[in-house]
C-alpha positions in Angstrom: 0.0 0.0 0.0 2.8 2.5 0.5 3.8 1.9 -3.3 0.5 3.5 -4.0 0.6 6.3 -1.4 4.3 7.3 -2.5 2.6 7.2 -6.4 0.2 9.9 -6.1 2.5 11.6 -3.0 5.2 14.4 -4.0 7.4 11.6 -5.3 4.8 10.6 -7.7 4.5 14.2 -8.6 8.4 14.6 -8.7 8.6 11.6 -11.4 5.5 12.6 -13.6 7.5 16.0 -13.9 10.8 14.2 -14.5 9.2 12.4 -17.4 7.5 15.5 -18.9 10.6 17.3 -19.0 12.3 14.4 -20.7 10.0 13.9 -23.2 8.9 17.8 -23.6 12.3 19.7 -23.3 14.8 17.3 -24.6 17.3 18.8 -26.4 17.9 16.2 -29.1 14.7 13.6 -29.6 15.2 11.0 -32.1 12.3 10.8 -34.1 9.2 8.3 -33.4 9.0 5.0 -35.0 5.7 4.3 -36.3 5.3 0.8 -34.8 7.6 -1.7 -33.3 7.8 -4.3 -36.5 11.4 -4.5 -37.0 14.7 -4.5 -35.3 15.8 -0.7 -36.4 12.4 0.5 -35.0 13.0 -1.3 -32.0 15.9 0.5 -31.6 14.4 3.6 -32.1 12.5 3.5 -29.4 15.2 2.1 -27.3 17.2 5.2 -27.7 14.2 8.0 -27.8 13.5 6.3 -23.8 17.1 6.3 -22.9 16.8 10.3 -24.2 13.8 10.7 -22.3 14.9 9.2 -19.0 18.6 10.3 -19.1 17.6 14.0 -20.2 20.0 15.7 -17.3 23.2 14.6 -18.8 22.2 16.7 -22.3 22.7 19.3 -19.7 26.6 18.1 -18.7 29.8 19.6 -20.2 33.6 18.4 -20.1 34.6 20.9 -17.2 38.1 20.8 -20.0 39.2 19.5 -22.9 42.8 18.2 -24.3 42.0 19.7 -27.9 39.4 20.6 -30.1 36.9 18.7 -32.2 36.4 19.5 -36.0 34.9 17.3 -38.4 
């Protein structure tokens, strides 16, 4: 029963608002598969939930850096 009090308690609250932000403000989504019918869609959606529930580090920055990137 405490499952269900802690759901729709300030921790509830705190991960429905965790999820929004990852799915609302995420700086880079990957776009959404239409359905799940083959491996590479699978995969899409694999990677738009690890963006959606890993959305602080998008905020992270090497604090330095040896040399820079250029493509």
């Amino acid at each position: 029963m405490g499952f269900i009090r802690s759901l729709f308690g300030p921790a509830g609250l705190g991960i429905v608002v965790y999820i929004l932000i990852g799915i609302f403000v995420n700086t880079a989504p990957p776009h959404l598969p239409h359905a799940i019918a083959s491996l590479a869609a699978l995969h899409s959606w694999v990677q738009y939930l690890i963006s959606v529930f890993f959305w602080p580090l998008s905020l992270w920055g090497p604090a330095f850096t040896i040399g820079k990137w250029s493509p």
